[in-house]
N, CA, C and O atoms as a MOPAC input file, in Angstrom:
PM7 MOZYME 1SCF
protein

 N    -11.62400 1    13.16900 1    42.32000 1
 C    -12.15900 1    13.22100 1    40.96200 1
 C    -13.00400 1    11.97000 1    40.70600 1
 O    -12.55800 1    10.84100 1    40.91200 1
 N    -14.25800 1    12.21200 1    40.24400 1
 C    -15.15500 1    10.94900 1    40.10600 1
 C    -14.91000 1    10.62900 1    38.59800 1
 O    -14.84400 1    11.49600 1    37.72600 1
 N    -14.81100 1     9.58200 1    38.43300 1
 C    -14.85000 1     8.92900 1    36.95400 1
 C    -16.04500 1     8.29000 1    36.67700 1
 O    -16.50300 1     7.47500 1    37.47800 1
 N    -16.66800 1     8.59000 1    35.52500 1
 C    -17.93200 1     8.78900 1    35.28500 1
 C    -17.69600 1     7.24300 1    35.10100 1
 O    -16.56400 1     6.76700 1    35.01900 1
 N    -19.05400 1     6.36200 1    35.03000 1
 C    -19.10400 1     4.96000 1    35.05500 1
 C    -19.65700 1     5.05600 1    33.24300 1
 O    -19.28100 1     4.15300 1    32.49600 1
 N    -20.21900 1     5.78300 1    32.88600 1
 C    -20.98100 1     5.93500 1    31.31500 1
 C    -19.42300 1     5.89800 1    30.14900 1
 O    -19.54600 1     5.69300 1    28.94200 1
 N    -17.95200 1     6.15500 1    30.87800 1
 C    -16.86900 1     5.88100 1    29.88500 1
 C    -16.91400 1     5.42400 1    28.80400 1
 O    -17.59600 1     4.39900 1    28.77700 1
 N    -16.33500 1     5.81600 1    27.50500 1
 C    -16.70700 1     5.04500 1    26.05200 1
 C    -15.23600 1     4.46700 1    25.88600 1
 O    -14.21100 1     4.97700 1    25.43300 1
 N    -15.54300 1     3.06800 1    26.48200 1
 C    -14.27200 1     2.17600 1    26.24100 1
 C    -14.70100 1     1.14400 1    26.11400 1
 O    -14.72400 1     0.45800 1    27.13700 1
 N    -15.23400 1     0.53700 1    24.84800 1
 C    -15.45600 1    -0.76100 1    24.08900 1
 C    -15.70500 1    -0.20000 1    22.47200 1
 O    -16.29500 1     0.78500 1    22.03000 1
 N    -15.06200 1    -1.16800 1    21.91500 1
 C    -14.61400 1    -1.01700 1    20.60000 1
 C    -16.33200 1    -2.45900 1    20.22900 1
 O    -16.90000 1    -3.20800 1    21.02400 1
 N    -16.55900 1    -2.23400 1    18.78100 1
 C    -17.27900 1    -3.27000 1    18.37400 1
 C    -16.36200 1    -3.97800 1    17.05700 1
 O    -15.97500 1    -3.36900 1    16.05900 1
 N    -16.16500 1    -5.28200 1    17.33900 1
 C    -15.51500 1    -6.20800 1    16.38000 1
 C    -16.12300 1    -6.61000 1    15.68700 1
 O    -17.22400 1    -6.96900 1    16.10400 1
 N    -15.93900 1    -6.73200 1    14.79200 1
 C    -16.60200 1    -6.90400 1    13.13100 1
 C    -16.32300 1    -8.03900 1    12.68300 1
 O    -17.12400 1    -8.58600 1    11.92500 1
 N    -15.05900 1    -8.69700 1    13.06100 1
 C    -14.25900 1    -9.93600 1    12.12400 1
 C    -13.46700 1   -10.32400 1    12.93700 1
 O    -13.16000 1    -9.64800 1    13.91900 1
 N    -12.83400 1   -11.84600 1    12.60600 1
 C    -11.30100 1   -11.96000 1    12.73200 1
 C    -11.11400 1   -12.34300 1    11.72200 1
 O    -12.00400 1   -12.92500 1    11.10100 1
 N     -9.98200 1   -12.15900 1    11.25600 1
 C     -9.73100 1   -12.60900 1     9.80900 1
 C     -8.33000 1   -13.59700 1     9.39800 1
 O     -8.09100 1   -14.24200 1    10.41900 1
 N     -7.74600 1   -13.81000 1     8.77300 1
 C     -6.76000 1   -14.75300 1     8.63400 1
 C     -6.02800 1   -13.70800 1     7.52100 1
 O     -4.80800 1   -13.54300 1     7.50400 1
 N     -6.65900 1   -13.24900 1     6.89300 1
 C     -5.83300 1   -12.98500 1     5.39200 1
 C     -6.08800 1   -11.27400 1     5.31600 1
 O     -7.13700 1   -10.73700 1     4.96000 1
 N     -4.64800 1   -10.48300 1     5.81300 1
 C     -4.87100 1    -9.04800 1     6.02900 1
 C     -5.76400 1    -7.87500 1     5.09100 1
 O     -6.42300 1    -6.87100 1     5.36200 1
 N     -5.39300 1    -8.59000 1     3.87900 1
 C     -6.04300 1    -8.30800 1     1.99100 1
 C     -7.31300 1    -8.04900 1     2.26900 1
 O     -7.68000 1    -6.96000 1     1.82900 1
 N     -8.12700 1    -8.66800 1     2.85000 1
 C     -9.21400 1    -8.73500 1     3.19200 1
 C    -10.16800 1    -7.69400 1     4.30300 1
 O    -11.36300 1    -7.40700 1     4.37800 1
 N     -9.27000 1    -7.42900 1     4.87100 1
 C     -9.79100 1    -5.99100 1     5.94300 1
 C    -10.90300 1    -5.01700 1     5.69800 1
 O    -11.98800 1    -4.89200 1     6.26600 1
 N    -10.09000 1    -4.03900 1     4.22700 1
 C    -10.16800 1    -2.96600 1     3.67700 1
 C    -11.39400 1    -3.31500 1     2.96400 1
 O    -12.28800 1    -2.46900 1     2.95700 1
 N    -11.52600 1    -4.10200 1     2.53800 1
 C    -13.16900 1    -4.28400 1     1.60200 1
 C    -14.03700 1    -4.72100 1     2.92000 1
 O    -14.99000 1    -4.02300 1     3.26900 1
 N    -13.79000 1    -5.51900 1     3.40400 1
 C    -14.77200 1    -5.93300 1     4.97500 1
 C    -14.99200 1    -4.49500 1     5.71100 1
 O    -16.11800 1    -3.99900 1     5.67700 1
 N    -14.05800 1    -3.90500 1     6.29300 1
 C    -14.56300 1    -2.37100 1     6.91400 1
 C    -14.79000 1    -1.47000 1     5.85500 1
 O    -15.28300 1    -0.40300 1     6.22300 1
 N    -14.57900 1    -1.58400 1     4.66800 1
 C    -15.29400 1    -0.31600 1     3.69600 1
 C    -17.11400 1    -0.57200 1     3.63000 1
 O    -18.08900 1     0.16500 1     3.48000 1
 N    -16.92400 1    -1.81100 1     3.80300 1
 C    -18.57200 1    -2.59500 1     3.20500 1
 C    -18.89900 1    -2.15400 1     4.63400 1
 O    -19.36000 1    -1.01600 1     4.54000 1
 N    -18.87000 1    -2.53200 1     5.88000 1
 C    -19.55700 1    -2.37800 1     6.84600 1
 C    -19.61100 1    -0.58500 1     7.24000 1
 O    -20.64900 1    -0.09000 1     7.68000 1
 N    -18.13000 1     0.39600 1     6.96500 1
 C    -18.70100 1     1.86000 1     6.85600 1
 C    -19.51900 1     1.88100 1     6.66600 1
 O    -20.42000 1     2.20500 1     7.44000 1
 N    -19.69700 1     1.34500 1     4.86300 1
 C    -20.87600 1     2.50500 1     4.09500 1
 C    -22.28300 1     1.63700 1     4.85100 1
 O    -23.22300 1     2.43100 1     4.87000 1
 N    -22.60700 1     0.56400 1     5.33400 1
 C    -24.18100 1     0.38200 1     5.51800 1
 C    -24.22700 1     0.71300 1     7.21900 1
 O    -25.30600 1     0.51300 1     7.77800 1
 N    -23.22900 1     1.14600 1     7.92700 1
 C    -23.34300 1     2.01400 1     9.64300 1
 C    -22.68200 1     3.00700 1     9.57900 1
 O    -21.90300 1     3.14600 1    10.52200 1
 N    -22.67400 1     4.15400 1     8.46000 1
 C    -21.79200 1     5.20400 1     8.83600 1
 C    -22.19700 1     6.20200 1     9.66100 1
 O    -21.96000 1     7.34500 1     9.27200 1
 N    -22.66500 1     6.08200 1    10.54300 1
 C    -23.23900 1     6.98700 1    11.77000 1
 C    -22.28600 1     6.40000 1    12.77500 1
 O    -21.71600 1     7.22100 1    13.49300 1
 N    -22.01800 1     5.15900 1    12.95100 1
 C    -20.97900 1     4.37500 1    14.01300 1
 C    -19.84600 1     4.05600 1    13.61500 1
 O    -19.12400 1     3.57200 1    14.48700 1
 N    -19.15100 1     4.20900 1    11.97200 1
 C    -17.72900 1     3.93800 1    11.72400 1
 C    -17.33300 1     5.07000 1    10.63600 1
 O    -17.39000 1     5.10800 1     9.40700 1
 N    -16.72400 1     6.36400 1    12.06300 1
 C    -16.56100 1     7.21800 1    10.71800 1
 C    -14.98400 1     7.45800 1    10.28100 1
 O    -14.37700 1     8.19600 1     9.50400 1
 N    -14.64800 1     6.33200 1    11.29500 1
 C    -12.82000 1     6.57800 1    11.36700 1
 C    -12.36200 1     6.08100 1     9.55100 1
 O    -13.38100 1     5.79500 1     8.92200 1
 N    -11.21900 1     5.97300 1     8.81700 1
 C    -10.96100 1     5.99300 1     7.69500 1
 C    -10.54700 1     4.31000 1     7.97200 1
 O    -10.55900 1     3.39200 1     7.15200 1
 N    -10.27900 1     4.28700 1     9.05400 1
 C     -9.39700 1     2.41400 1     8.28800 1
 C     -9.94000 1     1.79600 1    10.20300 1
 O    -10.01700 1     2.63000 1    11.10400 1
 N    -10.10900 1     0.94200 1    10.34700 1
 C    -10.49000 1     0.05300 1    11.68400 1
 C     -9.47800 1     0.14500 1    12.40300 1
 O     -8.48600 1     0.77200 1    12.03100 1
 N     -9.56200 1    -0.51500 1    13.65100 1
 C     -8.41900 1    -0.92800 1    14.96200 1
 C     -8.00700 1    -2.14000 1    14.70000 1
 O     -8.64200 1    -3.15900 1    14.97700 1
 N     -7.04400 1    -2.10300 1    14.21500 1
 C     -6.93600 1    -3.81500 1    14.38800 1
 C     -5.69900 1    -4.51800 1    14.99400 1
 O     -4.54400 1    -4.09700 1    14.92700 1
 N     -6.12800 1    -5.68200 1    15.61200 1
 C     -5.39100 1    -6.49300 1    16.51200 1
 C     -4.90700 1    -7.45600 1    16.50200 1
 O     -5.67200 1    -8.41900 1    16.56500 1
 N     -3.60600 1    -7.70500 1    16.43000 1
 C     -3.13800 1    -9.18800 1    15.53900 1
 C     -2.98300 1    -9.98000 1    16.78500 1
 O     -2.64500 1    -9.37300 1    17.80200 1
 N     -3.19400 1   -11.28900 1    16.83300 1
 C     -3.26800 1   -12.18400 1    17.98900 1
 C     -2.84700 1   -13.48500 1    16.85100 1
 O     -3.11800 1   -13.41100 1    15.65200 1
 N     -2.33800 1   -14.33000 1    17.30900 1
 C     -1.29600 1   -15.00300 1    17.22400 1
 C     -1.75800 1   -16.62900 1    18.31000 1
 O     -1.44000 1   -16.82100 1    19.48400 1
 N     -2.50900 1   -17.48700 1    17.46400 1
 C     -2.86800 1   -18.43100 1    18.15100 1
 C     -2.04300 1   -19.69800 1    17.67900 1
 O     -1.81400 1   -20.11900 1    16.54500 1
 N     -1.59900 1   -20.25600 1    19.17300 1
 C     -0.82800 1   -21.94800 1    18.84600 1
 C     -1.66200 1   -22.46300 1    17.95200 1
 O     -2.84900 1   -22.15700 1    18.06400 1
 N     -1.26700 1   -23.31700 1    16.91100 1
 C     -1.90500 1   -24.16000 1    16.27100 1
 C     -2.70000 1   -23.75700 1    14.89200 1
 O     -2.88500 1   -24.59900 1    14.01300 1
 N     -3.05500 1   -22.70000 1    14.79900 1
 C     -4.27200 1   -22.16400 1    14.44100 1
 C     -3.56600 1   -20.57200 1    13.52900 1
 O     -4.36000 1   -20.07900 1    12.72900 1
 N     -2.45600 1   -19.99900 1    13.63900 1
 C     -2.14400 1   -19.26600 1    12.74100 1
 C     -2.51600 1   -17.79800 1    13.31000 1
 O     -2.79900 1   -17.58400 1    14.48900 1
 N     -2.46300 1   -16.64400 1    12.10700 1
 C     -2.30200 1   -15.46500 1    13.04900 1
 C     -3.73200 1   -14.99400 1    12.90900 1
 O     -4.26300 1   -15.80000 1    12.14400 1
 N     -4.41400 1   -14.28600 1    13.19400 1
 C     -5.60300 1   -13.78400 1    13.01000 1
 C     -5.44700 1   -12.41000 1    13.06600 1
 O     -4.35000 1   -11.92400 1    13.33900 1
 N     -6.49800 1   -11.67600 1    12.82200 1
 C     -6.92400 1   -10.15500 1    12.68100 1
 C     -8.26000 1    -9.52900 1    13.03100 1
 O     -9.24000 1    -9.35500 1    12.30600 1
 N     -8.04200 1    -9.17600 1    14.54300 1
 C     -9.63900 1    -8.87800 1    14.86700 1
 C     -9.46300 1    -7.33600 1    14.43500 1
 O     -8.60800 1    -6.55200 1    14.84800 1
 N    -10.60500 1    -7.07400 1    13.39300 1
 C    -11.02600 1    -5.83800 1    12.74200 1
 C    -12.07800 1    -5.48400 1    13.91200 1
 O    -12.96900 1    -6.20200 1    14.36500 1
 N    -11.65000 1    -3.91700 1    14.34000 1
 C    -12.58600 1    -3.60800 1    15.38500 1
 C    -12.95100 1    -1.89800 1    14.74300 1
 O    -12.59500 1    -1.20600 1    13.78900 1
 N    -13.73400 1    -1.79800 1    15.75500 1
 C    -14.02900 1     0.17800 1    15.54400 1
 C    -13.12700 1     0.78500 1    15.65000 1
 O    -12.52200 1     0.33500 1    16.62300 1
 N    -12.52400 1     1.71500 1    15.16600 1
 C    -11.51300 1     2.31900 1    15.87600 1
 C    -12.16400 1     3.22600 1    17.27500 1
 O    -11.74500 1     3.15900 1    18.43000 1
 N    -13.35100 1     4.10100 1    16.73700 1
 C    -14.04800 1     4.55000 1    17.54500 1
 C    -14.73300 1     3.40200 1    18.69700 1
 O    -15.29600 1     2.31600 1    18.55900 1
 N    -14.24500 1     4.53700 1    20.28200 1
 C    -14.64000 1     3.95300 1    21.03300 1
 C    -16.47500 1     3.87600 1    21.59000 1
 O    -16.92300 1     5.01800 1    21.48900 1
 N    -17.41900 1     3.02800 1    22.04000 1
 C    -18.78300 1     3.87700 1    22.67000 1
 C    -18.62000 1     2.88900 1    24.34700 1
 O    -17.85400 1     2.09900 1    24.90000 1
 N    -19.90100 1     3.60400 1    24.57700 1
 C    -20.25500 1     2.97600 1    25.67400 1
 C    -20.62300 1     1.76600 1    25.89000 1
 O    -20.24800 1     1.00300 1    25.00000 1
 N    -21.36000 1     1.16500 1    26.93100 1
 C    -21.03400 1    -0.02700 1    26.86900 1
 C    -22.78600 1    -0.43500 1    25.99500 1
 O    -23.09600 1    -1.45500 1    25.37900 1
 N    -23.58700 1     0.76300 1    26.27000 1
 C    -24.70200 1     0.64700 1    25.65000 1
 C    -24.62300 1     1.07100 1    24.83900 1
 O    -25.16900 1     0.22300 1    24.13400 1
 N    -24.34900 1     1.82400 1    24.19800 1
 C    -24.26600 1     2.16900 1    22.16200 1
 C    -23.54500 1     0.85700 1    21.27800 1
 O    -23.92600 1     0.45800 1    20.17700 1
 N    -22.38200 1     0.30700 1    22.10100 1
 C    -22.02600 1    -1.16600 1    21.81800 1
 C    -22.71900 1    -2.49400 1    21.54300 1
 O    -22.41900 1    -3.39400 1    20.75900 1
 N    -23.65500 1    -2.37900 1    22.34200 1
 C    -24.89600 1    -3.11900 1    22.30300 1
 C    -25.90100 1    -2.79500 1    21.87100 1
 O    -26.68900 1    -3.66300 1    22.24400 1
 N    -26.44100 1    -2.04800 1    21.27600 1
 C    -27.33400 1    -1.18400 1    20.40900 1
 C    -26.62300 1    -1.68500 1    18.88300 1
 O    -27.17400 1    -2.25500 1    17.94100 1
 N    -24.82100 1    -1.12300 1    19.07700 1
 C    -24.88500 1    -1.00900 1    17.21600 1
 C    -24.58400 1    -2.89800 1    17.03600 1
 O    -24.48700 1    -3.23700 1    15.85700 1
 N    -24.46400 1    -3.87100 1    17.91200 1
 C    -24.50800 1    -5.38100 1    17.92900 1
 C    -25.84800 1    -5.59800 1    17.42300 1
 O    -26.16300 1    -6.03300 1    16.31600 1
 N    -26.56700 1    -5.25200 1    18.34200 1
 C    -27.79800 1    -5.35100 1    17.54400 1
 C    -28.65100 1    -5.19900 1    16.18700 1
 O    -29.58500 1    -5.82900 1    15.68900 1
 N    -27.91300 1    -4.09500 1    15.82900 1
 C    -27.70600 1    -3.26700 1    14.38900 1
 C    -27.46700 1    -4.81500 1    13.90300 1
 O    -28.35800 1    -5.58100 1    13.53700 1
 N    -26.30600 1    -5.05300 1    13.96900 1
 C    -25.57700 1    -5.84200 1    12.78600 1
 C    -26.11600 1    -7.47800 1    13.16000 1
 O    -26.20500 1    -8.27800 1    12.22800 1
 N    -26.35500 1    -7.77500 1    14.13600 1
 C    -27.50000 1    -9.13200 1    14.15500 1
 C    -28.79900 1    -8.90500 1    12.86900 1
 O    -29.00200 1    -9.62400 1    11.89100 1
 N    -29.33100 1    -8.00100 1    13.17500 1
 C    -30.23500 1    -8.01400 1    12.40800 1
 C    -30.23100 1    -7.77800 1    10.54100 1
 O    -31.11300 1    -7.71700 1     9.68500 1
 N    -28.63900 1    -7.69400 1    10.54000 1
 C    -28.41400 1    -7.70200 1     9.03800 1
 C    -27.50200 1    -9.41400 1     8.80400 1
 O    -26.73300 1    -9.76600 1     7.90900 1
 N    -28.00200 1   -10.14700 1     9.99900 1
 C    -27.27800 1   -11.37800 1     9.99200 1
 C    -25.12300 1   -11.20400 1     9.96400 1
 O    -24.45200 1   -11.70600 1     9.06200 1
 N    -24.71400 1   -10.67600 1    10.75600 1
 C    -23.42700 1   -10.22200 1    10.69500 1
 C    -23.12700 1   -10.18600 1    11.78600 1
 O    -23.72600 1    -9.60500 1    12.69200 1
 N    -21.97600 1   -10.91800 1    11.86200 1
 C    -20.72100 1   -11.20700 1    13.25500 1
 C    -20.87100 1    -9.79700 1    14.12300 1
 O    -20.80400 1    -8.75900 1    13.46600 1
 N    -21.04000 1    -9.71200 1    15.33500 1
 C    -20.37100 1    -8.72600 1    15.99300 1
 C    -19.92200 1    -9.22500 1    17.65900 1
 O    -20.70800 1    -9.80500 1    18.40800 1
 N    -18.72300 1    -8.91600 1    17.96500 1
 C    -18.40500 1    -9.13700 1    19.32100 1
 C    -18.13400 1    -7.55800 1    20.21400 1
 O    -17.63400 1    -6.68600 1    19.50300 1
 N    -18.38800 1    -7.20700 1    21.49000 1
 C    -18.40500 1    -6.25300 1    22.07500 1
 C    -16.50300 1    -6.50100 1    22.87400 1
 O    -16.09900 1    -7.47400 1    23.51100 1
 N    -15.64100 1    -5.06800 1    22.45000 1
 C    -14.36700 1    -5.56400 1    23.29100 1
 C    -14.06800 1    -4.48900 1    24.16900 1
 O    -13.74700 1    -3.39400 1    23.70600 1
 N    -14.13300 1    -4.67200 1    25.26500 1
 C    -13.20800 1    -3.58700 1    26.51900 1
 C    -12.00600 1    -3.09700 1    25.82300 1
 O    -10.98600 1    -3.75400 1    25.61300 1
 N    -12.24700 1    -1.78600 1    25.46300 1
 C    -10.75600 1    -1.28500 1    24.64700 1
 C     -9.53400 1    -1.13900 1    25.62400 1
 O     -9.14000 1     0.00100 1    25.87300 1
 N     -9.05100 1    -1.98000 1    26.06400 1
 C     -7.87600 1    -1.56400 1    26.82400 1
 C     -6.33800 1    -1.99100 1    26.06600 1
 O     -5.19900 1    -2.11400 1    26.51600 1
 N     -6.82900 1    -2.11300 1    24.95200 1
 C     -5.21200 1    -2.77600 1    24.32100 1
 C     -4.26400 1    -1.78100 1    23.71600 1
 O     -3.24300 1    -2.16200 1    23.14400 1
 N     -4.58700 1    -0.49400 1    23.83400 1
 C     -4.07000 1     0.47500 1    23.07200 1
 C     -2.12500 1    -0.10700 1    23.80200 1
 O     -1.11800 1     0.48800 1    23.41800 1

């Protein structure tokens, strides 16, 4: 069985955040101005837990793309001046 190399396994990160409150207005605001690329109802998100530094919250897509639609919708959001990091979805 060949496994196609085009796989849609990278999520696009939007944020990390500190303060969970904050999510739901951050991914509602970024839905409504890319809703062609975030049509899931609430984000992926990933709590990571850094020494020193407190807990964080990387708000991601829930929806997965390729590794080029990832970089396409980065681009998107550069050009509206806005954070984006590309993540290998393997954390499920």
């Amino acid at each position: 069985k060949l496994i196609s190399s085009v796989s849609n396994n990278y999520r696009v990160q939007i944020a990390s955040l500190k303060d969970p409150e904050k999510i739901k207005v951050l991914y509602f605001d970024i839905k409504s101005k890319f809703p062609k690329y975030f049509r899931n109802h609430s984000p992926f998100i990933e709590k990571k837990i850094l020494p020193n530094k407190g807990t964080f919250y990387r708000v991601q897509s829930f929806e997965k793309y390729s590794k080029k639609e990832a970089i396409n919708i980065c681009n998107l959001f550069i050009l509206e001046n806005l954070n984006c990091l590309i993540v290998k979805g393997i954390h499920e």
